[in-house]
PDBQT receptor file of N, H, CA, C and O in Angstrom, charges set to zero:
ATOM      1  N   UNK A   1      31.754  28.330 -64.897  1.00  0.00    +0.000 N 
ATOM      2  CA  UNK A   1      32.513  27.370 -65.643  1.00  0.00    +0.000 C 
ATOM      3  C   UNK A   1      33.377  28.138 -66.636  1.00  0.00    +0.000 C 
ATOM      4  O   UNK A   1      32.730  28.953 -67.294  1.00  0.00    +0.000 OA
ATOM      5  N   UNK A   2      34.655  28.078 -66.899  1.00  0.00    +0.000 N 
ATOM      6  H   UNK A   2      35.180  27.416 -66.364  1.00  0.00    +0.000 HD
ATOM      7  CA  UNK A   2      35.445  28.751 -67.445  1.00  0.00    +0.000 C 
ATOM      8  C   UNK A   2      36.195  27.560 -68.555  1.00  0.00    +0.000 C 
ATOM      9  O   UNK A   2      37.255  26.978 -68.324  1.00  0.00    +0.000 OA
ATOM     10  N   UNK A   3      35.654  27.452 -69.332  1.00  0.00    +0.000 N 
ATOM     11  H   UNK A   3      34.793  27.925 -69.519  1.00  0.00    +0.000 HD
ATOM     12  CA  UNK A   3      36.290  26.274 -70.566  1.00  0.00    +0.000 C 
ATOM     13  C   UNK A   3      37.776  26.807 -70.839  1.00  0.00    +0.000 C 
ATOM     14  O   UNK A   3      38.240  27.939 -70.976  1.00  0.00    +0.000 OA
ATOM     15  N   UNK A   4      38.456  25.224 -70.866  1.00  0.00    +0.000 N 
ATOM     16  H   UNK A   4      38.079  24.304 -70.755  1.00  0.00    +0.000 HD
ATOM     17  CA  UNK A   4      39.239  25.138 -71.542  1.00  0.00    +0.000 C 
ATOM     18  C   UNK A   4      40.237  24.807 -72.677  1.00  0.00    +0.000 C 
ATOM     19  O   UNK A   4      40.720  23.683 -72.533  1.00  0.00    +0.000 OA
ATOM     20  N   UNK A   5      40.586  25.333 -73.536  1.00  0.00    +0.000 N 
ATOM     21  H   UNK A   5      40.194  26.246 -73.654  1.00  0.00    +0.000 HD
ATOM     22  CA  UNK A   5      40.687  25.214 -74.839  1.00  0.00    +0.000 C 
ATOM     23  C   UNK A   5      42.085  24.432 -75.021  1.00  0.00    +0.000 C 
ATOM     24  O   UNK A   5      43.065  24.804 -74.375  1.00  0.00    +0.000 OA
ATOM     25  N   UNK A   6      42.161  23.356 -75.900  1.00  0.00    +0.000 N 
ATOM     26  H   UNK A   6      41.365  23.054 -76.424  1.00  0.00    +0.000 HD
ATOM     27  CA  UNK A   6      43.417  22.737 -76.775  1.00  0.00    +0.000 C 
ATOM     28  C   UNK A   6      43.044  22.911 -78.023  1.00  0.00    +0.000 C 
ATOM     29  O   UNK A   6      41.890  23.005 -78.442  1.00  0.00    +0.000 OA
ATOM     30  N   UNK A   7      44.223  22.963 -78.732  1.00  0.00    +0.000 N 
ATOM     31  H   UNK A   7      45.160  22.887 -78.392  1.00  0.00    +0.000 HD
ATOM     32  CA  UNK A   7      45.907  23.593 -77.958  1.00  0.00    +0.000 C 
ATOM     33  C   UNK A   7      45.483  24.608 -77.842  1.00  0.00    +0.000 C 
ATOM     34  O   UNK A   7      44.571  25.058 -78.537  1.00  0.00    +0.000 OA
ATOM     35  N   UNK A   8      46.200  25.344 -76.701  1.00  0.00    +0.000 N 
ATOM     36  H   UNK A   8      46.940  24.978 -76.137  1.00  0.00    +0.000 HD
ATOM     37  CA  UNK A   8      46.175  26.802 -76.244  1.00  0.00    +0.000 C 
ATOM     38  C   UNK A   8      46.306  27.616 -77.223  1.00  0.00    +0.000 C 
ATOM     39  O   UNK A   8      45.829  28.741 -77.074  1.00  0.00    +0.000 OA
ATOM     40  N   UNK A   9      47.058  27.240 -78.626  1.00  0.00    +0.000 N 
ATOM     41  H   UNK A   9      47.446  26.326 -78.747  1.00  0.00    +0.000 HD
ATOM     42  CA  UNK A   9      46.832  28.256 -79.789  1.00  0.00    +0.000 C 
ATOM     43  C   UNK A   9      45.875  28.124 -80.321  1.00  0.00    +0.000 C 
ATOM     44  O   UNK A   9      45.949  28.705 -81.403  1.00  0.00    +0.000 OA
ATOM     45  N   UNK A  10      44.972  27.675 -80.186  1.00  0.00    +0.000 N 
ATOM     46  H   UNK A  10      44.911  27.202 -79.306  1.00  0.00    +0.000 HD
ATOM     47  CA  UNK A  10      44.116  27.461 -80.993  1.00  0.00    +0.000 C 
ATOM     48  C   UNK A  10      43.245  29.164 -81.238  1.00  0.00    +0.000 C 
ATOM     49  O   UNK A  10      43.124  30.023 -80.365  1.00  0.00    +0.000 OA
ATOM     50  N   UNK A  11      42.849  29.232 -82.388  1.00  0.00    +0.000 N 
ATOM     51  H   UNK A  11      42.947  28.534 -83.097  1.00  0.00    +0.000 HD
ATOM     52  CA  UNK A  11      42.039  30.618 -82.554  1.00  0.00    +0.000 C 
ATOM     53  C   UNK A  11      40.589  30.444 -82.615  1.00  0.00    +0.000 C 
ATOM     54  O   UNK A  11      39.763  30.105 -83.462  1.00  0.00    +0.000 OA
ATOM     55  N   UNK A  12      40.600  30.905 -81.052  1.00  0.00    +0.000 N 
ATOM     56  H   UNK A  12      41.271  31.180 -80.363  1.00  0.00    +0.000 HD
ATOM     57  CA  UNK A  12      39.155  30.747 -81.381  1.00  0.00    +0.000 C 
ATOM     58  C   UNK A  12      38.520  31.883 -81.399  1.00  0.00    +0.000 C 
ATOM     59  O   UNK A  12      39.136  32.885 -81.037  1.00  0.00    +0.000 OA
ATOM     60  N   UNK A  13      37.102  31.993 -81.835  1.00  0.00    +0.000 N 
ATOM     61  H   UNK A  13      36.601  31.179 -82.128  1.00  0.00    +0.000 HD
ATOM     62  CA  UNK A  13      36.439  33.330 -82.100  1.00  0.00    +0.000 C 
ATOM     63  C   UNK A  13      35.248  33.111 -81.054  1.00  0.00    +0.000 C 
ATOM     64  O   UNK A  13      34.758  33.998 -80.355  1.00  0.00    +0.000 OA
ATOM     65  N   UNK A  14      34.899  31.853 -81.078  1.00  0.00    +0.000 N 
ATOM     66  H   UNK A  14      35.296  31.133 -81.646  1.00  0.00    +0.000 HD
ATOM     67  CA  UNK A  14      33.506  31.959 -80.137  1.00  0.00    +0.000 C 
ATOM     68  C   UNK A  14      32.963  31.303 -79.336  1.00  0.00    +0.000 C 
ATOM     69  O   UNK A  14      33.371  30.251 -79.827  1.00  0.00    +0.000 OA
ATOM     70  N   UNK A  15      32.397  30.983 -78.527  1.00  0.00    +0.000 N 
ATOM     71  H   UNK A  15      32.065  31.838 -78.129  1.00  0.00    +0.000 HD
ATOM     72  CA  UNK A  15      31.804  29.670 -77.597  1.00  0.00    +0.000 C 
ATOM     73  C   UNK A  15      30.584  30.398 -77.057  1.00  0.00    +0.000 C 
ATOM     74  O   UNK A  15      30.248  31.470 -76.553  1.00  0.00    +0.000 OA
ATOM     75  N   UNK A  16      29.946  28.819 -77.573  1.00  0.00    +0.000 N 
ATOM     76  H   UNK A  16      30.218  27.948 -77.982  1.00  0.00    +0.000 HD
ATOM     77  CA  UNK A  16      28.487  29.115 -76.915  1.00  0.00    +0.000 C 
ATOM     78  C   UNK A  16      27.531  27.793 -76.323  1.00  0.00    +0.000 C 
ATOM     79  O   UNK A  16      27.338  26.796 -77.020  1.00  0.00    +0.000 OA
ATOM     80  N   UNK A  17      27.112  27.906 -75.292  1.00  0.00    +0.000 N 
ATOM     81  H   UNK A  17      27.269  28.716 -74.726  1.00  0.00    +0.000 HD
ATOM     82  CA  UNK A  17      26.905  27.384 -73.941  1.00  0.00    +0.000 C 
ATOM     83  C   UNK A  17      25.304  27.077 -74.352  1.00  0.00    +0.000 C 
ATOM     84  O   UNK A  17      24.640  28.101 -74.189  1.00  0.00    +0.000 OA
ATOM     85  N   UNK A  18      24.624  26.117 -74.768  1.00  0.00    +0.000 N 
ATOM     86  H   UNK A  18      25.164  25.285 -74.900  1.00  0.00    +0.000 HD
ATOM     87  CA  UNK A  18      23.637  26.013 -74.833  1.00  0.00    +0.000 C 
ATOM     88  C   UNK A  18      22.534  25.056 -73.733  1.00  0.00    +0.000 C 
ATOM     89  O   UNK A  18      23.140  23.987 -73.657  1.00  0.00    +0.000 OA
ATOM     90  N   UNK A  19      21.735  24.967 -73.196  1.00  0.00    +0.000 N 
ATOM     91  H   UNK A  19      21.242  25.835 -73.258  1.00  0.00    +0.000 HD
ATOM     92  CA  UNK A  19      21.009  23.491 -71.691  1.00  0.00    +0.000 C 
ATOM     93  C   UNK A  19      19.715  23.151 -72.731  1.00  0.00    +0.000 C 
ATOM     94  O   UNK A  19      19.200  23.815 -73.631  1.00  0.00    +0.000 OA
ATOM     95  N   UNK A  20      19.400  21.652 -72.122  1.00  0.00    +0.000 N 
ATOM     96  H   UNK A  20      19.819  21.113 -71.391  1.00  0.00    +0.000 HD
ATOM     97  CA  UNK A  20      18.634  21.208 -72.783  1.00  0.00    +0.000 C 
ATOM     98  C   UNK A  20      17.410  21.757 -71.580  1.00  0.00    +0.000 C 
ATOM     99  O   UNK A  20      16.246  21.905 -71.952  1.00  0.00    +0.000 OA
ATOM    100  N   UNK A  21      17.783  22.010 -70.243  1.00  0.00    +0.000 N 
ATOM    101  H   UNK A  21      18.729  21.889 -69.940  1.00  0.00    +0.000 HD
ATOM    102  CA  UNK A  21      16.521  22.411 -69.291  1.00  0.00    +0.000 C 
ATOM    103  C   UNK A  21      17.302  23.753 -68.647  1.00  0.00    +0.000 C 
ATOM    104  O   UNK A  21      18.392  23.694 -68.078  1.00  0.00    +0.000 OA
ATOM    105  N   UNK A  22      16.702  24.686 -68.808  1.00  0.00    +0.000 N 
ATOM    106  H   UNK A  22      15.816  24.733 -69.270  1.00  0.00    +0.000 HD
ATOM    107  CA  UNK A  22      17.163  25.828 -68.103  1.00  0.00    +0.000 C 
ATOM    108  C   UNK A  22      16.373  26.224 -66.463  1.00  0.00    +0.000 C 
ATOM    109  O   UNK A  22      16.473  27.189 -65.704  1.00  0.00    +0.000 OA
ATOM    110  N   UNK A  23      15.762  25.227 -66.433  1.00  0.00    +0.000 N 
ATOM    111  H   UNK A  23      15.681  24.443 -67.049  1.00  0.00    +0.000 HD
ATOM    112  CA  UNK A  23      15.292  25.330 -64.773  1.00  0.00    +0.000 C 
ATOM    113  C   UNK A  23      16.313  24.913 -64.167  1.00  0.00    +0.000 C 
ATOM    114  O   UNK A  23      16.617  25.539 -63.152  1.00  0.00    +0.000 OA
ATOM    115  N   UNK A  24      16.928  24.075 -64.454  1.00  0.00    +0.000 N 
ATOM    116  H   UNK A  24      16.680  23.566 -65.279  1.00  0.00    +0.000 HD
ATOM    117  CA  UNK A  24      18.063  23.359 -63.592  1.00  0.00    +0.000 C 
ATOM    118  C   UNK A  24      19.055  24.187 -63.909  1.00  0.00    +0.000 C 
ATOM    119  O   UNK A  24      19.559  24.479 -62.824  1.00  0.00    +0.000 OA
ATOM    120  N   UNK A  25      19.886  24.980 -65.126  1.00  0.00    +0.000 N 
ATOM    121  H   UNK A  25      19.476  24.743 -66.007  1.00  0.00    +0.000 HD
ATOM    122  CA  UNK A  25      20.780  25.589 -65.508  1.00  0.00    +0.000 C 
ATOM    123  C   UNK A  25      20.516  26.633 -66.402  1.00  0.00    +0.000 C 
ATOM    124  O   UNK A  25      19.767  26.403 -67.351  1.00  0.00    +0.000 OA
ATOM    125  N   UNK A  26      20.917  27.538 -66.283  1.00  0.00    +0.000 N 
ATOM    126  H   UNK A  26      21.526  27.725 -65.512  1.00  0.00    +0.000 HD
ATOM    127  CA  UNK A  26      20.603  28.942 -66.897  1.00  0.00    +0.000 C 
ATOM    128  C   UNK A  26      22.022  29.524 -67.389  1.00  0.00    +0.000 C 
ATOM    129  O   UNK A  26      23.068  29.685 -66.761  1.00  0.00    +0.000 OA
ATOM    130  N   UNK A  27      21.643  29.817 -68.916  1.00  0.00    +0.000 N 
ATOM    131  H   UNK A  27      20.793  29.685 -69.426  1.00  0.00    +0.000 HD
ATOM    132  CA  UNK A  27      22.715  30.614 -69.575  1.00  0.00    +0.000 C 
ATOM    133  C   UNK A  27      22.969  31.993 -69.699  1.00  0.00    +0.000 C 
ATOM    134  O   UNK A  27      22.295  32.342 -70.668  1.00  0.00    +0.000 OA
ATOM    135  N   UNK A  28      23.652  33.105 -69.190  1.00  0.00    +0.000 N 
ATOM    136  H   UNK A  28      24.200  32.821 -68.403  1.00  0.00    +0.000 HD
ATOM    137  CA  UNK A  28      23.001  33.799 -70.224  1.00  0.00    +0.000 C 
ATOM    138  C   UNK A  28      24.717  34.640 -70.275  1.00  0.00    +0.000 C 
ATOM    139  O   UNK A  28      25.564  34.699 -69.383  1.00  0.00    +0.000 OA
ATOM    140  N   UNK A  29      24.744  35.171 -71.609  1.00  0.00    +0.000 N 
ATOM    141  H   UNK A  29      24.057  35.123 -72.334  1.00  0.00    +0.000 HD
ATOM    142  CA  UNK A  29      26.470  35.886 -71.523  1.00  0.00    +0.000 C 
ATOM    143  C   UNK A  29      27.307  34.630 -71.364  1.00  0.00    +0.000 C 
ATOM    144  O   UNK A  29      28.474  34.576 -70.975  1.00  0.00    +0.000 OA
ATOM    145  N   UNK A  30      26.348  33.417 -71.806  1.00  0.00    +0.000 N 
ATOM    146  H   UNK A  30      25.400  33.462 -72.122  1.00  0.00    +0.000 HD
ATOM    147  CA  UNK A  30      28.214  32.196 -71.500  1.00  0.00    +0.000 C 
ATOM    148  C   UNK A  30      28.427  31.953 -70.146  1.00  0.00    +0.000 C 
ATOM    149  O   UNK A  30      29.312  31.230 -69.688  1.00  0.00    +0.000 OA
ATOM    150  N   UNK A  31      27.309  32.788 -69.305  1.00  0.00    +0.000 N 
ATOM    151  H   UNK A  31      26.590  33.376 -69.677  1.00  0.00    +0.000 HD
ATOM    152  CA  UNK A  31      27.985  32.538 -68.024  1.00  0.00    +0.000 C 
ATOM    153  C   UNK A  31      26.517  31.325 -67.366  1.00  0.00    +0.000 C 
ATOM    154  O   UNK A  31      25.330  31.613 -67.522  1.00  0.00    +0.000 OA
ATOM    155  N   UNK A  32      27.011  30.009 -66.653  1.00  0.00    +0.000 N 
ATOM    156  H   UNK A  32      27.975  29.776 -66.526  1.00  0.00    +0.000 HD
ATOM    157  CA  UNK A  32      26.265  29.079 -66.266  1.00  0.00    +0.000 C 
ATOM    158  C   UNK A  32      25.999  29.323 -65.059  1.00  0.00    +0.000 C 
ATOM    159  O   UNK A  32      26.909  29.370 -64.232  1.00  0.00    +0.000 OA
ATOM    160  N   UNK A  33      24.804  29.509 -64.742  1.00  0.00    +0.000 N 
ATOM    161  H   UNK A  33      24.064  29.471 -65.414  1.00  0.00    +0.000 HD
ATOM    162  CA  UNK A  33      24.092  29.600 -63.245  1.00  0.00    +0.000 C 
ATOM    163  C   UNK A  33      23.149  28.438 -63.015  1.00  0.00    +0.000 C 
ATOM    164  O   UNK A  33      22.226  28.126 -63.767  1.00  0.00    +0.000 OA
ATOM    165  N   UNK A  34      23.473  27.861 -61.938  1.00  0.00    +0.000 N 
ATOM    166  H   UNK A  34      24.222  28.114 -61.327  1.00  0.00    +0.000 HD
ATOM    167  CA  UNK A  34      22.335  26.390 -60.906  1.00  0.00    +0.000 C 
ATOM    168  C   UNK A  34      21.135  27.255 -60.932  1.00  0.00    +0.000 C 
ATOM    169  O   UNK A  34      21.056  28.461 -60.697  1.00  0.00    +0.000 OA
ATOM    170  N   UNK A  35      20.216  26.408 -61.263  1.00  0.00    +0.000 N 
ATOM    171  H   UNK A  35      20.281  25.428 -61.454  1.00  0.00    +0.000 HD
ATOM    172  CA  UNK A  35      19.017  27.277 -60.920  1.00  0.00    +0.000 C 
ATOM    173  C   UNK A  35      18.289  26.118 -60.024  1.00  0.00    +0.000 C 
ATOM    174  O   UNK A  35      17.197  26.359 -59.509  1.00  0.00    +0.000 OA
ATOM    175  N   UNK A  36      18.732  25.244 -59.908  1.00  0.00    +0.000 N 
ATOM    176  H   UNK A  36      19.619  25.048 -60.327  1.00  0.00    +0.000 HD
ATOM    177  CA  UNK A  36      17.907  24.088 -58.856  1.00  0.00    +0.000 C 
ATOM    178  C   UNK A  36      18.581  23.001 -59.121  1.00  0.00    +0.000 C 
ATOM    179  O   UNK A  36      19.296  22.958 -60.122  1.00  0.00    +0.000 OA
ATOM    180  N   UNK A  37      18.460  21.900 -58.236  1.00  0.00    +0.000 N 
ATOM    181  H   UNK A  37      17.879  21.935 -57.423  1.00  0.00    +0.000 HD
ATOM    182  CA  UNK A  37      19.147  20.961 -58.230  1.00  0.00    +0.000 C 
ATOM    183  C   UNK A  37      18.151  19.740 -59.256  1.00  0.00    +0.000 C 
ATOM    184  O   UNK A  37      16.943  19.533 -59.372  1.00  0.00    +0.000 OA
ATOM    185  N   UNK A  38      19.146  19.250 -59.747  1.00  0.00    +0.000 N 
ATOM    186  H   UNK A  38      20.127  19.419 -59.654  1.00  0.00    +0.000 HD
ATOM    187  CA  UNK A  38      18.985  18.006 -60.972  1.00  0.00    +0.000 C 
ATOM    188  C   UNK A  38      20.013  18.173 -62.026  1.00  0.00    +0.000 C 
ATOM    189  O   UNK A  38      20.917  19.002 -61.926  1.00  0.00    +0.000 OA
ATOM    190  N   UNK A  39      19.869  17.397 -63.009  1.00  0.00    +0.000 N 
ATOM    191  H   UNK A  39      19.134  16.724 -63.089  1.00  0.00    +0.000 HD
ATOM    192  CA  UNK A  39      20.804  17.327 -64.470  1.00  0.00    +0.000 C 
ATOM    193  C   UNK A  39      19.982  17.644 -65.720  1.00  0.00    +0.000 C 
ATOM    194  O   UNK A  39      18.756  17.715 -65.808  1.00  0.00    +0.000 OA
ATOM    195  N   UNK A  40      20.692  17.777 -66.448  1.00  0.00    +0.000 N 
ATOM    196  H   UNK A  40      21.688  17.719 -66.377  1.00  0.00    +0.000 HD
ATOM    197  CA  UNK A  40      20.413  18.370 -67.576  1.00  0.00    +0.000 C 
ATOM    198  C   UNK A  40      21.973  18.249 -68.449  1.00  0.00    +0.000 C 
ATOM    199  O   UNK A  40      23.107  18.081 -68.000  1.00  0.00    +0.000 OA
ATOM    200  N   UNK A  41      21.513  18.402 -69.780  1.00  0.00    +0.000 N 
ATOM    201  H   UNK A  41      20.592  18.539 -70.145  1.00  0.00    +0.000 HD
ATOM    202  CA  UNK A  41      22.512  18.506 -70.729  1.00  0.00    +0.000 C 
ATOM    203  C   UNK A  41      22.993  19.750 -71.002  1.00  0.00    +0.000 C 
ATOM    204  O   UNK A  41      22.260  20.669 -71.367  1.00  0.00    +0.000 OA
ATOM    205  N   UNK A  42      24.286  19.859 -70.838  1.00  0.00    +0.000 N 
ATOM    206  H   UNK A  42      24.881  19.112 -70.541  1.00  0.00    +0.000 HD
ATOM    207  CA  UNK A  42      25.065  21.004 -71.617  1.00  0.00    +0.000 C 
ATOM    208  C   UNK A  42      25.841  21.074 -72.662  1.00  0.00    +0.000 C 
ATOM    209  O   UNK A  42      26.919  20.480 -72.698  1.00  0.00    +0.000 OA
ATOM    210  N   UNK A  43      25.413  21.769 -73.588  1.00  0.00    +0.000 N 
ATOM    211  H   UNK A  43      24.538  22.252 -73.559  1.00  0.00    +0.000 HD
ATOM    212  CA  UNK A  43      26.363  21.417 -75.163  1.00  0.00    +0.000 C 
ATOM    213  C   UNK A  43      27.403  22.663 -75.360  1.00  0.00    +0.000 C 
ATOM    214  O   UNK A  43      26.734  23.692 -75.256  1.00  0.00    +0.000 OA
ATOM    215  N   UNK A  44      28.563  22.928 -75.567  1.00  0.00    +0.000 N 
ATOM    216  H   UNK A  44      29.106  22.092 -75.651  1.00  0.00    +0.000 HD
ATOM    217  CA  UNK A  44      29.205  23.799 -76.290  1.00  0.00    +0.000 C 
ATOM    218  C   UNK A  44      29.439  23.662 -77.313  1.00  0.00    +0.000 C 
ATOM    219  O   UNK A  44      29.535  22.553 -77.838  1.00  0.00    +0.000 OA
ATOM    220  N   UNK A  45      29.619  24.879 -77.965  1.00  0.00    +0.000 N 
ATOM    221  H   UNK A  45      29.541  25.780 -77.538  1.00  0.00    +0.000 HD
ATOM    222  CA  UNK A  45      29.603  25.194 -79.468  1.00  0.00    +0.000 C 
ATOM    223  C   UNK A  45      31.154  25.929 -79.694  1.00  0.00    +0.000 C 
ATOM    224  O   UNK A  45      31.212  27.092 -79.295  1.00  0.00    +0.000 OA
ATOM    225  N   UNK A  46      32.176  25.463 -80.183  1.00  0.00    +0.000 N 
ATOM    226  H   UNK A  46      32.129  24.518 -80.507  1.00  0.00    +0.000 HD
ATOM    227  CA  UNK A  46      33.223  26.331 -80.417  1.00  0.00    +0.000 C 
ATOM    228  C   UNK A  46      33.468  27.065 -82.313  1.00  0.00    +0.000 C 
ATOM    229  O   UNK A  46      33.724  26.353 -83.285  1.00  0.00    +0.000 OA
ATOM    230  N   UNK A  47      33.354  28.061 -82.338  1.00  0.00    +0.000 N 
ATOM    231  H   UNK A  47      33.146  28.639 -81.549  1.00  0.00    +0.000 HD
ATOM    232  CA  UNK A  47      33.973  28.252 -83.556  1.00  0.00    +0.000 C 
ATOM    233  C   UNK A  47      35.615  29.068 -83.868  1.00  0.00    +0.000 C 
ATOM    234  O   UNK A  47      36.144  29.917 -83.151  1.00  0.00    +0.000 OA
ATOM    235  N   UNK A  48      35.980  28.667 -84.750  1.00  0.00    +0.000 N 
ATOM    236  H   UNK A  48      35.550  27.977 -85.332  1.00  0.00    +0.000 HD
ATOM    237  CA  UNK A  48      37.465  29.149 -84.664  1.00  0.00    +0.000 C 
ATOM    238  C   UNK A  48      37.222  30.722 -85.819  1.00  0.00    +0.000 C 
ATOM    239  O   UNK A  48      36.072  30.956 -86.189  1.00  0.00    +0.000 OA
ATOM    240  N   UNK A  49      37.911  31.285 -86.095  1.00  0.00    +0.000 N 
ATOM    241  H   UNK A  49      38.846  31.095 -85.794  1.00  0.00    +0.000 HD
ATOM    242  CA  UNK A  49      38.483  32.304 -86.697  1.00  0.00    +0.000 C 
ATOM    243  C   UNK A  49      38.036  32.235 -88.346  1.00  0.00    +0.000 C 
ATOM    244  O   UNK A  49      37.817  33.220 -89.051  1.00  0.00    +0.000 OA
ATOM    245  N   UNK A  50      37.972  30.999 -88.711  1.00  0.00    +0.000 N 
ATOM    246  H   UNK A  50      38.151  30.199 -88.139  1.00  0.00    +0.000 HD
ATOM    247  CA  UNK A  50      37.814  30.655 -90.033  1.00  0.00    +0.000 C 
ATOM    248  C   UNK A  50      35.995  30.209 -90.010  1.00  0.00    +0.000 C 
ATOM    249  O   UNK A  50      35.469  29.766 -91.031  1.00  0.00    +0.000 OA
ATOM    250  N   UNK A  51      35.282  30.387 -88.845  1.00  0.00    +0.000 N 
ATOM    251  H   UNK A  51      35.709  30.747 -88.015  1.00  0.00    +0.000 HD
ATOM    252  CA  UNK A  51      34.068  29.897 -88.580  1.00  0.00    +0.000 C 
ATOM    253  C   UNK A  51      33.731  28.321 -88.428  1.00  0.00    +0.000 C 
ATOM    254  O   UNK A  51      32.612  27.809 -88.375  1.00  0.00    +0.000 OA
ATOM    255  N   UNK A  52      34.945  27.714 -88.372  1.00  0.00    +0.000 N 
ATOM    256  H   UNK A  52      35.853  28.130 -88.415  1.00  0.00    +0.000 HD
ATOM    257  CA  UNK A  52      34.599  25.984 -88.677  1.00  0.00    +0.000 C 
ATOM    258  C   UNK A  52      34.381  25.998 -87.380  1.00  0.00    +0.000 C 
ATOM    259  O   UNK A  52      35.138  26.709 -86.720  1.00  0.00    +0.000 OA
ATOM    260  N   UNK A  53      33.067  25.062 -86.502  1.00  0.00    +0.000 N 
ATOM    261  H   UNK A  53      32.452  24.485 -87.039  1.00  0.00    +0.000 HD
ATOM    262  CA  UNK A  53      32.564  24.860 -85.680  1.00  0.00    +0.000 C 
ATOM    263  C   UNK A  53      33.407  23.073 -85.275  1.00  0.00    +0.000 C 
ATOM    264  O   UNK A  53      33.056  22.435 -84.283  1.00  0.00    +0.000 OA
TER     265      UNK A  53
């Protein structure tokens, strides 16, 4: 999954990829891997340059 950001200027400093079940989805490095089939929640976290989330 490769997020995408508005507006494209925007400055961002960080994103982070958090699952409420990591059997079904696995994080790790930001990068999302299936680990079995079902749902689960995925939250991102963006912070900009100035740290405002």
């Amino acid at each position: 999954m490769i997020p995408k950001i508005y507006p494209e200027e925007a400055n961002i400093k960080d994103i982070a990829f958090t699952v409420e079940d990591p059997d079904v989805v696995s994080v790790f490095h930001n990068e999302l891997t299936a680990e079995k089939k079902g749902s689960t929640k995925i939250t991102v976290e963006v912070k900009d340059l100035n740290n405002n989330v």
